[in-house]
C-alpha positions in Angstrom: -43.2 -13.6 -2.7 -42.5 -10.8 -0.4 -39.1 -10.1 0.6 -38.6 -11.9 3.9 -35.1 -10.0 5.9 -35.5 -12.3 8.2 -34.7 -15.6 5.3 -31.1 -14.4 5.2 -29.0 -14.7 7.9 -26.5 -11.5 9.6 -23.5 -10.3 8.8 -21.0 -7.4 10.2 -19.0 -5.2 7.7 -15.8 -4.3 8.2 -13.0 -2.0 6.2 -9.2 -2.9 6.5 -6.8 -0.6 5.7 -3.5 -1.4 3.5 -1.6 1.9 5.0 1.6 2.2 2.8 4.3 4.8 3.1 8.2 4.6 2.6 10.8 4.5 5.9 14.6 4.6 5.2 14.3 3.8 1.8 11.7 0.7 2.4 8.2 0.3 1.6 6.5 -0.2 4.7 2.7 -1.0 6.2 1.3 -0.2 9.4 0.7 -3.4 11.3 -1.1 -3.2 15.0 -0.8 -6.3 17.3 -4.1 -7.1 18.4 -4.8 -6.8 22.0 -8.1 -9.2 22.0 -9.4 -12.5 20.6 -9.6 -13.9 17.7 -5.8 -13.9 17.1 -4.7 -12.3 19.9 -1.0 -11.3 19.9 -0.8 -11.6 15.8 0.0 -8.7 13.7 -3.0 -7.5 11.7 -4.0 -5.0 9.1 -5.9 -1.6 11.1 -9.8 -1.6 10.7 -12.9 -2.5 12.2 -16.5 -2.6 11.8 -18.6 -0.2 9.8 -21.0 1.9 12.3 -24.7 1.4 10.9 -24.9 5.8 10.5 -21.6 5.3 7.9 -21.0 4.5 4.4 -17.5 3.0 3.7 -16.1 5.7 2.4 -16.6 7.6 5.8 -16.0 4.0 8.0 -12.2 4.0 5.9 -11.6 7.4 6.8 -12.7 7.3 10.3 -10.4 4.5 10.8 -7.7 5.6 9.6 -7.4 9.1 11.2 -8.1 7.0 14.5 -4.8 5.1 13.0 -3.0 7.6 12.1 -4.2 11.3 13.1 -4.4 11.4 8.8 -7.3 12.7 6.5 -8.5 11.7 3.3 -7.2 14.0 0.6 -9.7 15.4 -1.5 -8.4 15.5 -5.2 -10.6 18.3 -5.9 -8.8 20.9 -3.3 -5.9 22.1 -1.7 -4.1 19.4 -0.2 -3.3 19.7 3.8 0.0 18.6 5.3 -1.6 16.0 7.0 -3.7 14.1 3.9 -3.3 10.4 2.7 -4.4 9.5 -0.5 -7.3 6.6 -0.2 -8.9 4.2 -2.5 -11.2 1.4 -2.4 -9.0 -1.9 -3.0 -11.4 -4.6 -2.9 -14.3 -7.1 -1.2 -13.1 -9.8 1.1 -16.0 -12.2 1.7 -14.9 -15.7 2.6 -17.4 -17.1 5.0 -14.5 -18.5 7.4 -12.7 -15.5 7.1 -13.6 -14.2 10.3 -13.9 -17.1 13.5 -16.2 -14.9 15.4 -19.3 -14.5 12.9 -19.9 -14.1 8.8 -17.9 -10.6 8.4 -17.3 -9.4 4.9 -14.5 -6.9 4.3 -14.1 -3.7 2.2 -10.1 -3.1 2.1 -9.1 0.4 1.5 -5.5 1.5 -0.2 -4.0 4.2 1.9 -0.5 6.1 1.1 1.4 8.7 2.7 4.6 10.3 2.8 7.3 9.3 5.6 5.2 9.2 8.6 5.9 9.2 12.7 5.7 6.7 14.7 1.9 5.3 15.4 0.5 5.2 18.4 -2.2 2.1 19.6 -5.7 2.6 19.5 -8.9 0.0 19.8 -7.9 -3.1 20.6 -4.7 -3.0 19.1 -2.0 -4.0 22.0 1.2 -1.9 19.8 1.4 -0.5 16.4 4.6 -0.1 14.1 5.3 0.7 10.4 7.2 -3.0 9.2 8.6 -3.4 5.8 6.0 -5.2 3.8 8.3 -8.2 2.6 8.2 -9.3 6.5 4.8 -8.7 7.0 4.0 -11.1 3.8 6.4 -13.9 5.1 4.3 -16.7 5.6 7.1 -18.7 7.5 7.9 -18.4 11.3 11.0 -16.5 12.3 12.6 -12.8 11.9 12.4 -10.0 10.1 15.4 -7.6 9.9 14.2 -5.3 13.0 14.7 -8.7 15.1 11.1 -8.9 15.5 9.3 -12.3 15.2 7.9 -12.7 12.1 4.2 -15.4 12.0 1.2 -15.1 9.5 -0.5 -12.2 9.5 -3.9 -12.8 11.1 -7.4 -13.2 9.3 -6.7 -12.8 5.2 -5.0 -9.9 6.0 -1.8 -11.0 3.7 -3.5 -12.1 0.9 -4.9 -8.3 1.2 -2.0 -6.8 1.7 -0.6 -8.4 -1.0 -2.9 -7.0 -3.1 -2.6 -3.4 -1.6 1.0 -3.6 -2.3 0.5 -4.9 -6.2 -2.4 -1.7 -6.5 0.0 0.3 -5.6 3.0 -1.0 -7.7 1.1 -1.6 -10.8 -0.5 1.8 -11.0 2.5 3.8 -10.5 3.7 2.6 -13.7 1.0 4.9 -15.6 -0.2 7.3 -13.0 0.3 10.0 -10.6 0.1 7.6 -7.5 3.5 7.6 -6.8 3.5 11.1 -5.8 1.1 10.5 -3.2 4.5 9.0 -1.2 5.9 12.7 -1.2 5.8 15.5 0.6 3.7 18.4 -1.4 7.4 19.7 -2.5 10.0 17.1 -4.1 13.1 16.5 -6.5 13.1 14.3 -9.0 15.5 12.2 -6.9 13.2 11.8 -4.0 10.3 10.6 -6.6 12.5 8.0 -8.1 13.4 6.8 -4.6 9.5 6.1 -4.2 9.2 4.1 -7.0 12.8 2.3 -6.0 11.2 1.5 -2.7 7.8 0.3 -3.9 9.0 -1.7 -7.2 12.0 -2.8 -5.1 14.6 -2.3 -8.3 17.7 0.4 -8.7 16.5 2.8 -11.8 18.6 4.9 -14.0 18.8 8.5 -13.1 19.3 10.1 -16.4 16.1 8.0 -17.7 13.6 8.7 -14.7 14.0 12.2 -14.9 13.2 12.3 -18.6 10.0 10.4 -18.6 8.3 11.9 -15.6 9.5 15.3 -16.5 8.4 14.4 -20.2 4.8 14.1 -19.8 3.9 18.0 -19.4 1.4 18.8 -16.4 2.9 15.7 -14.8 5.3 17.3 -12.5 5.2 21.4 -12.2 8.5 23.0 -10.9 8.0 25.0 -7.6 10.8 27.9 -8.5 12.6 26.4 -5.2 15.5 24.6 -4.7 16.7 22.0 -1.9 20.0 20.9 -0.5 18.6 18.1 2.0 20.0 15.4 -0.2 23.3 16.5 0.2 25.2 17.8 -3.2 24.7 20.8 -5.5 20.7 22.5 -4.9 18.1 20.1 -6.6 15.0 21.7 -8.3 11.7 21.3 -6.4 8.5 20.0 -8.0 4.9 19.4 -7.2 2.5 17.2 -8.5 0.5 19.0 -11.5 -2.7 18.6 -13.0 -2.1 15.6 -15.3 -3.4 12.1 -13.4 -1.5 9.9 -16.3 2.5 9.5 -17.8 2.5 8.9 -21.3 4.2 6.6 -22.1 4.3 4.8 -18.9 6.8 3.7 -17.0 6.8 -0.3 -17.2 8.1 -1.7 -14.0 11.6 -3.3 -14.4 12.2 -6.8 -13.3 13.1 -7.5 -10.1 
């Protein structure tokens, strides 16, 4: 039989975008309240719908330097002061995910060091970075910046959720961690990350010999810093080497 396009019925393609970074200490996503229906007035994850001249890759981009004036760093070169690290997360394709039509998702894992303050675009109504333990609180009420805390709209917390355990489990073995930092860092403000993304206090003394164990993992600069206050703390950058061996198993909570 010949194939018949016409058999199947339409769907729309979106990409959401888990955008991750760390604010006073905190792990935090970007979260715009949407400005139209469906779910008008909810927080939501940024995206929107693939253009039909784009691959998914260049839809997840697009978005999210309309979101946040960032670009896609490129692994292969230099990396530019305003880059995000970004990965495909996963496929969201529950037919009643969406109220307006069949829409199937491709959510996207973004992270960036300490970022401003976002500005609206689209149809989002505001936009603010929220620590992700109040974005993923399913019950009514308020988070710790006062603000009224309800359901994310669509799926968008079970993706987040997911976005935020990507990101925790593969910082126990990779470089991804890094990705949260500026393109010079101590030790200290590395170990901060991973405090803020595993939520947990971790020995000093420990850290700092496992991720400066693992050579090519972290490459010393020849700087020094004072902003943390104290005696000068060595600078690093992230080196050539994508994995710590051993790795470093996330602590209980």
């Amino acid at each position: 039989m010949p194939y018949d396009p016409s058999a199947f019925p339409p769907f729309a393609v979106t990409v959401d975008l888990v955008v991750l970074t760390v604010r006073r200490h905190a792990l935090c996503a970007l979260a715009v309240r949407r400005g139209e229906p469906p779910y008008q007035g909810r927080w939501a994850l940024p995206g929107g719908f693939v253009r039909g001249d784009e691959d998914l890759t260049t839809a997840a981009a697009r978005e999210l330097a309309e979101e946040t004036g960032l670009n896609v760093h490129d692994p292969a070169g230099p990396s530019p002061v305003n880059a995000a690290h970004l990965e495909q997360l996963a496929t969201y394709g529950d037919p009643k995910r969406d109220p307006r039509m069949r829409v199937v998702s491709v959510a996207h894992l973004a992270l960036a060091p300490d970022l401003p303050a976002p500005r609206p675009g689209g149809d989002a109504h505001s936009v603010r970075w929220a620590p992700v333990e109040d974005l993923l609180d399913q019950e009514v009420g308020y988070g710790r910046d006062g603000e009224q805390v309800t359901p994310l709209a669509f799926d968008h917390a079970q993706i987040l959720a997911d976005g935020v355990e990507r990101a925790r489990s593969k910082i126990e073995y990779s470089s991804l961690a890094t990705a949260f930092c500026p393109q010079e860092f101590t030790v200290g403000e590395l170990r901060r990350v991973y405090e803020a993304v595993w939520g947990v206090a971790l020995d000093p003394r420990n850290f700092h010999r496992k991720v400066t164990g693992t050579p090519g993992f972290l490459v010393p600069t020849g700087g020094t810093t004072t902003r943390q206050g104290g005696r000068p703390a060595q600078l690093f950058r992230a080196g050539g080497a994508t994995l710590l061996n051993p790795p470093m198993l996330r602590p209980e909570a």
